[in-house]
C-alpha positions in Angstrom: 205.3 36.6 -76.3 208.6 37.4 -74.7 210.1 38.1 -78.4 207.5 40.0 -79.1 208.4 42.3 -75.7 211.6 42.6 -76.6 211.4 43.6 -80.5 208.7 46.5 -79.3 210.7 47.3 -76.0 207.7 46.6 -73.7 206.7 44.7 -70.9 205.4 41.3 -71.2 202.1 42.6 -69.9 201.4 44.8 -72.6 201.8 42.6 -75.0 198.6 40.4 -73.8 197.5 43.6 -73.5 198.0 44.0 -77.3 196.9 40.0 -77.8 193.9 40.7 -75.8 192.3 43.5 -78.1 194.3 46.8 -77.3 196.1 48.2 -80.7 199.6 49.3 -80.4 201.2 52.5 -80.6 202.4 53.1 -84.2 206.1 52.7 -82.8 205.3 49.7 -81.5 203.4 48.3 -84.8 206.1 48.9 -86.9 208.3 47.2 -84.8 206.1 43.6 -84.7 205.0 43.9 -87.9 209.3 43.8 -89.1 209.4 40.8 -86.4 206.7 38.6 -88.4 207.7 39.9 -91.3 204.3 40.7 -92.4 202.5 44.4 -93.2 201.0 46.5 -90.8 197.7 46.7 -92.2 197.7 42.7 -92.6 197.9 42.8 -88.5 195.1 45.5 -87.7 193.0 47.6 -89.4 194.9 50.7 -90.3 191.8 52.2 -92.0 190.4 53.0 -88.3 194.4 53.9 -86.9 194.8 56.8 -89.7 192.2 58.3 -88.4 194.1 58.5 -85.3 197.2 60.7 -85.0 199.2 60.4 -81.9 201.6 63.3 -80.6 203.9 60.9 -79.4 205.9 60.0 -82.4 206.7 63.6 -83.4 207.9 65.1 -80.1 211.7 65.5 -80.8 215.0 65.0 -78.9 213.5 64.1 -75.8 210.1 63.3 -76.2 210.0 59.7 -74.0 209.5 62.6 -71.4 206.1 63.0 -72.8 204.3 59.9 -72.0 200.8 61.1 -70.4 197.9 60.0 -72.3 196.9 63.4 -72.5 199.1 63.4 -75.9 197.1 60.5 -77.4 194.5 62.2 -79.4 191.7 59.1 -79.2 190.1 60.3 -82.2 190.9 62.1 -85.3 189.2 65.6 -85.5 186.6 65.8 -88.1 187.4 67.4 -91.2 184.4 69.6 -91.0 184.2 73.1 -89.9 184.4 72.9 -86.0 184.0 75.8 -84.7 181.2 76.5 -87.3 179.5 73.9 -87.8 176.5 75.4 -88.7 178.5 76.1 -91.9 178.3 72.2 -93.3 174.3 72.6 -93.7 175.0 75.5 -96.7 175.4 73.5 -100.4 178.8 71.4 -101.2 179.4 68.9 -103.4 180.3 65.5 -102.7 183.8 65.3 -103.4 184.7 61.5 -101.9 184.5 59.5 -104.9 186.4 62.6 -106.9 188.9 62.9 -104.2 189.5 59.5 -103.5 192.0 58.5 -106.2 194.1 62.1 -105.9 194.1 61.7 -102.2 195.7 57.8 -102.5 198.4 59.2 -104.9 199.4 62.0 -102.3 199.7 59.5 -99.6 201.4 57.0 -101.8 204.2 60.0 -102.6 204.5 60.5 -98.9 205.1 56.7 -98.3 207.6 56.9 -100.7 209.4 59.8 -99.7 209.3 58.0 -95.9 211.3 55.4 -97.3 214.4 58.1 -97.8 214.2 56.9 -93.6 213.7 53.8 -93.3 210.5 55.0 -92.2 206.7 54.4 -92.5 204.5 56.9 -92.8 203.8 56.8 -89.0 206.7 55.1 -87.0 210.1 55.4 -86.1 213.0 53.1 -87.5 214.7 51.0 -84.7 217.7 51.4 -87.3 220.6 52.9 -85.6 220.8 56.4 -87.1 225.2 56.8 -86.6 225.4 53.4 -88.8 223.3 54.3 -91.3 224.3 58.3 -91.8 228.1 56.6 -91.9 227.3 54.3 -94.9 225.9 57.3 -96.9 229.3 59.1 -96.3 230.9 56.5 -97.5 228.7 56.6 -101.0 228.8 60.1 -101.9 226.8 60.9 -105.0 226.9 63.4 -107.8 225.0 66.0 -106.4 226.8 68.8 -105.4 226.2 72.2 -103.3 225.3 74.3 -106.7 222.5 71.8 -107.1 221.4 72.1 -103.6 221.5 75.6 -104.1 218.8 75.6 -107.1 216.7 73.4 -105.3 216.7 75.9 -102.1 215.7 78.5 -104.8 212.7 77.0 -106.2 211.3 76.3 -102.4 211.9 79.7 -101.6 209.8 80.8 -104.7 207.1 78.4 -103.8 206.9 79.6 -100.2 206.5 83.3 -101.7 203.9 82.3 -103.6 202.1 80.6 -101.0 201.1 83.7 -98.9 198.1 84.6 -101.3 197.6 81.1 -103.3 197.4 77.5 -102.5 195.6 75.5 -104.9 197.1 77.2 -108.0 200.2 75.5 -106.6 199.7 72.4 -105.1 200.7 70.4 -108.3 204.0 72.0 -108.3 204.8 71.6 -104.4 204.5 67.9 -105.1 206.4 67.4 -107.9 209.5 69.7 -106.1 209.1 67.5 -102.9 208.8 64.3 -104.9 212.8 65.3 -106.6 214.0 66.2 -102.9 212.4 62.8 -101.6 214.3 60.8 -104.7 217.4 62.6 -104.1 217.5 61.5 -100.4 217.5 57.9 -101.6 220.7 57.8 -102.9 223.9 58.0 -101.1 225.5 61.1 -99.8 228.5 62.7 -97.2 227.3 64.0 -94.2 226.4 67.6 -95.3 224.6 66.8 -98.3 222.4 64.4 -96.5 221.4 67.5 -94.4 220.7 70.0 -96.6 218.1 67.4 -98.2 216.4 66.6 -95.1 216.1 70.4 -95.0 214.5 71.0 -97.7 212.3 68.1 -97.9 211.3 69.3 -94.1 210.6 72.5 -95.3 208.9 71.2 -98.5 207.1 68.8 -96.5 205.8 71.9 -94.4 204.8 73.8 -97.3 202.4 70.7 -98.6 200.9 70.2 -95.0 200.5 74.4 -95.0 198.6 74.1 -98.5 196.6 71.0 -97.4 195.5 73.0 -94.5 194.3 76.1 -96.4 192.1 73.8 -98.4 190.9 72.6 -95.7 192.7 69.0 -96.0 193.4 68.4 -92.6 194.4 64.3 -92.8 197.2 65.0 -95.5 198.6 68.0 -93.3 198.8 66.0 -90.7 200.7 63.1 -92.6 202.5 65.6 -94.0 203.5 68.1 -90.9 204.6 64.5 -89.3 207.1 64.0 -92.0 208.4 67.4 -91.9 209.3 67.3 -88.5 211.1 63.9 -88.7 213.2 65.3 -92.0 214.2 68.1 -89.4 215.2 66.1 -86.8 217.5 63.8 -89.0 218.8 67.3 -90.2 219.7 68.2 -86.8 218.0 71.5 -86.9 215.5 72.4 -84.2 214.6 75.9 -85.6 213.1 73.7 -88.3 211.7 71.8 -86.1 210.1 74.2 -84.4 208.7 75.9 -87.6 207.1 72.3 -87.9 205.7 72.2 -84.5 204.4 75.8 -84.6 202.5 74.7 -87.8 200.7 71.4 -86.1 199.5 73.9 -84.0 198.0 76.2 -85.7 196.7 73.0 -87.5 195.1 71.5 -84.5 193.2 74.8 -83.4 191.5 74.6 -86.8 190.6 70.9 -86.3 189.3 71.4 -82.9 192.1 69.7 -81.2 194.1 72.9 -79.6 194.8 71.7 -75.9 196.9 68.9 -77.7 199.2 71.2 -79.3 200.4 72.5 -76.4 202.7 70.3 -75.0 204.4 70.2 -78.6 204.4 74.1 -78.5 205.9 73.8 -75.2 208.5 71.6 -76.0 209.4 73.6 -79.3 210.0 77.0 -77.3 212.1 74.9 -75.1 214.7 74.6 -77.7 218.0 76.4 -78.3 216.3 78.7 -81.0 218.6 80.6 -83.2 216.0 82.4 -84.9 214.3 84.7 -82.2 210.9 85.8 -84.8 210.4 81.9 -84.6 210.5 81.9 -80.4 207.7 85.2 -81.2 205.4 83.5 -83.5 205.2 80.0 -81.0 204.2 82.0 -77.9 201.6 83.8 -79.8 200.0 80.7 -81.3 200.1 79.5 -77.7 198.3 82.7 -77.1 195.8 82.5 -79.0 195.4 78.6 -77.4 194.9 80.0 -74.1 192.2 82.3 -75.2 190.4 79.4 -76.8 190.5 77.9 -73.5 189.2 81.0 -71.4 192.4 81.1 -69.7 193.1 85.3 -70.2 195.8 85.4 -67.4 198.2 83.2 -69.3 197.0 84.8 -72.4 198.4 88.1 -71.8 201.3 86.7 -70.8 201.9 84.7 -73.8 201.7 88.1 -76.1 203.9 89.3 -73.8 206.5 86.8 -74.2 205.6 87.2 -77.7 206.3 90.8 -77.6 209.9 90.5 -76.1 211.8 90.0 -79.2 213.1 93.4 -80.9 211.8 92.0 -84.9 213.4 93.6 -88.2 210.4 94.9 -89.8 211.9 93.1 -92.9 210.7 89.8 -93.1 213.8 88.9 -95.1 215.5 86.7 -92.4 212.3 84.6 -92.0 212.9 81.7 -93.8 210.9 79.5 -92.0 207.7 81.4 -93.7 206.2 82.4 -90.1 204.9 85.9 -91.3 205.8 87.0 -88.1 206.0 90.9 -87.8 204.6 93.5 -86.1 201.2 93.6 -87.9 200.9 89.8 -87.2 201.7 90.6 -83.3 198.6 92.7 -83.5 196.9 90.3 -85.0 197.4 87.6 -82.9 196.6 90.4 -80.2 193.5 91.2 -81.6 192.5 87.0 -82.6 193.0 86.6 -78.5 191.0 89.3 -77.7 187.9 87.8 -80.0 188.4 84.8 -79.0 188.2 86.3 -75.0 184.8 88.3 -76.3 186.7 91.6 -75.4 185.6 93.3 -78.5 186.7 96.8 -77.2 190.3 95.6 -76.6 190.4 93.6 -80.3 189.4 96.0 -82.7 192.5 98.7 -82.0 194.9 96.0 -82.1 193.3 94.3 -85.3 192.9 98.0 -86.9 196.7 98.1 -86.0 197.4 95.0 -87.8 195.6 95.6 -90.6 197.4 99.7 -91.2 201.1 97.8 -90.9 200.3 95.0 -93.2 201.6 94.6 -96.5 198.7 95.0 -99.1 200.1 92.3 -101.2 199.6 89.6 -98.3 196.1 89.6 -99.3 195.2 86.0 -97.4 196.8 88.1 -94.1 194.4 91.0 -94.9 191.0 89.3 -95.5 192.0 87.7 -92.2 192.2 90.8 -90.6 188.6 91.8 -92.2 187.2 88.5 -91.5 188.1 89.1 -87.6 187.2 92.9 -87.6 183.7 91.8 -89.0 183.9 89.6 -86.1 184.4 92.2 -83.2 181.5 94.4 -84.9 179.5 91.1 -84.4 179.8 91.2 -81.1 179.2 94.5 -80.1 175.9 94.5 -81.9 176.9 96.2 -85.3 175.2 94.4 -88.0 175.6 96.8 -90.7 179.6 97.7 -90.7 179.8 93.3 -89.3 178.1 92.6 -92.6 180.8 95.4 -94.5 183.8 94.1 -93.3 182.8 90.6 -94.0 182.0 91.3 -97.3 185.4 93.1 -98.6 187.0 89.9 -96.7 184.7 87.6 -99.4 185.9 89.7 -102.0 190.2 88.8 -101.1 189.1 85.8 -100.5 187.4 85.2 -104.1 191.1 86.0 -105.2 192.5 83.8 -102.8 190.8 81.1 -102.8 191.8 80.2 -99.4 189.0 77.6 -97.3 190.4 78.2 -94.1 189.7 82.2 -94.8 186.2 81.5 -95.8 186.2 78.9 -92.3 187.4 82.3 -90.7 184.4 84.2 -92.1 181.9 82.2 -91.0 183.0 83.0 -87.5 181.6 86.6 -88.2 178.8 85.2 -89.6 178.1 83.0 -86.5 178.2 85.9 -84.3 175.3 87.5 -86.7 173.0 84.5 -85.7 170.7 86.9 -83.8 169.9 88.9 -87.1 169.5 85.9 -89.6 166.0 87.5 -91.0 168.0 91.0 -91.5 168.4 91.7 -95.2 172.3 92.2 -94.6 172.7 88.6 -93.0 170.5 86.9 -95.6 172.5 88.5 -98.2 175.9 87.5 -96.6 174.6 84.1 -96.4 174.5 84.1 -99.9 177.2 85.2 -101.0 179.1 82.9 -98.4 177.3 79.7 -99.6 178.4 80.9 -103.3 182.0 81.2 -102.7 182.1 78.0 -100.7 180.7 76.1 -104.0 182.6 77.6 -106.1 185.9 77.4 -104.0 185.0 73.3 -103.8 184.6 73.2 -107.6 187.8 74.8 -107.7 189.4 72.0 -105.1 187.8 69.9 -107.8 189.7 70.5 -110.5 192.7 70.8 -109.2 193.3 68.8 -106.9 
């Protein structure tokens, strides 16, 4: 038992904790499972611990500060709609059988790409990180910054493309991550080492962003976990941030927004270089706070959010934030619906939606989607039921779940109307898109 407490760096005590029943922290699994040389999944039952992500093991620098429970999410968030759950009683295939063999092979290239690490999918090495970056100076390989440089491009082009598409590119995201991750096996100087774990982080963010617009919330987690480590190991907390900005917006979608904050607090904490970055986390914390009720710290979140002066160019955002002055209005507005102050949201959302670029079409069919909303609310069934409609039609281009998740939060607010002839044909159209968007899933994924 003492061996045991001192491989895991615990107390005797939790260990018969542990022998008693209690399941370690992944940390703490990995660690055992190296000491009896066995596999993790041979020790407990890892098909029940997926399903529960813990905040603790992607806090960064110093996150032994954070060790209140309050960060241990007990229970994975279902994948369902959460907010709407009304929404799971319309027709959907049953995609588990279909899904299950494309899903193992995603999680298998993620296992694999942890190895670049020394890591497991969900722990920590206890491998000294100076030794190990000082044997892969010593065994450069042949890759060289013109290489690095082509591979930068072809993430760049696949973050473009992801602002109005994710499924049509899901295939090639994986096989661009899957030649970073190779690369980062081999042995490189210093510098070189770096730029990889950049570019698998941000490649790594990119997957977990296109798994969350399908609505894929397990294997954005996995993912958004290994992005944030790749940043650490680069040494670059904008990154990190980026990372820890996008768990958030993840966990508000899976009904889990309370535990983001103590990541987003810890992000805005750090020595940002990149002041649109420091913009876009208070106003995801803002929106946060208006899920919570909590208006007061709300407002002062957008203002915080507000403070930066932000080219309108989005050309120095390269962590793929969005984050301009139509997306400051929208967050505005998002609070404001989320607050049921419909009078206060729609001038900010009708701002949003005159600044933003018609050729973000997934940002615009949000904006519809939450201006159908506000109408909702103040009773408007008709021009509700318009705006809703044009936000099905981008979104039939899209193909974007998470919109169509977005929709239904109109729709929801239409519940007093269900019989009226523009809510039953809404309701149709909705349940049409959201089979033929899962057929899509389908095929492609």
């Amino acid at each position: 038992m003492d061996d045991v407490a001192q491989a895991a760096g615990v107390d005797p005590k939790t260990v018969q904790r542990w022998v008693n029943g209690r399941v370690p922290h992944a940390r703490h699994r990995w660690a055992i499972a190296q000491l009896l040389d066995m596999r993790e999944e041979d020790l407990w039952d890892l098909q029940e611990l997926s399903k529960q992500p813990s905040l603790e093991i992607i806090m960064p620098y110093s996150h032994s500060t954070y060790q209140s429970s309050s960060l241990h999410m007990e229970q994975k968030p279902s994948i369902e709609y959460t907010e709407e759950k009304s929404l799971s009683s319309l027709p959907k295939p049953d995609l588990e059988m279909l899904m299950k063999s494309r899903r193992q092979i995603l999680k298998e290239m993620l296992s694999t790409a942890c190895v670049a690490f020394a890591l497991s999918p969900s722990a920590f090495p206890l491998q000294n990180i100076g030794e190990r970056l000082g044997s892969i100076a010593s065994h450069p390989s042949s890759i060289d910054t013109e290489a690095l440089d082509d591979l930068g491009a072809i993430t760049n082009h696949y973050w473009k493309l992801s602002t109005n598409v994710s499924l049509d590119i899901l295939s090639g995201v994986a096989g661009h991550f899957t030649t970073i991750t190779q690369l980062l096996r081999e042995s490189h100087p210093l510098s070189i080492y770096e730029r990889l774990c950049v570019l698998a982080s941000r490649n790594a963010q990119l997957m977990g962003k296109t798994f969350h617009d399908i609505r894929e919330y397990d294997l954005a987690w996995e993912y958004y976990k290994f992005s944030l480590k790749a940043a650490k190991e680069a040494r670059n907390p904008d990154l990190w941030a980026a990372g820890a900005g996008r768990i958030a917006l993840l966990l508000i979608y899976w009904g889990q927004s309370e535990q983001a904050l103590p990541l987003l607090h810890e992000a805005q904490r750090q020595e940002l270089h990149n002041q649109r970055l420091r913009s876009w986390l208070f106003a995801i914390e803002a929106e946060i706070q208006a899920m919570m009720g909590d208006a007061d710290v709300c407002l002062c979140c957008l203002e915080e959010s507000k403070n930066a002066v932000l080219p309108v160019s989005l050309a120095d955002d390269k962590y793929g934030t969005g984050f301009n002055l139509s997306r400051a209005s929208g967050y505005e507005g998002s609070c404001f619906v989320r607050l049921r102050q419909p009078e206060r949201a729609m001038p900010a959302l009708k701002e949003a939606f005159e600044q933003c670029d018609p050729a973000s079409l997934r940002r615009r069919s949000t904006l519809l989607a939450d201006m159908g909303t506000v109408h909702a609310q103040l009773g408007d069934v008709q021009t509700a039921c318009s705006y809703i409609l044009q936000a099905l039609d981008v979104t039939e281009q899209t193909k974007s779940l998470i919109v169509l998740q977005r929709i239904y939060k109109g729709r929801k607010e239409l519940h007093p109307w269900k019989e009226s002839n523009e809510v039953k044909n809404l309701d149709d159209r909705v349940g049409g898109l959201l089979v033929t968007l899962t057929k899509l899933k389908e095929q492609v994924y």
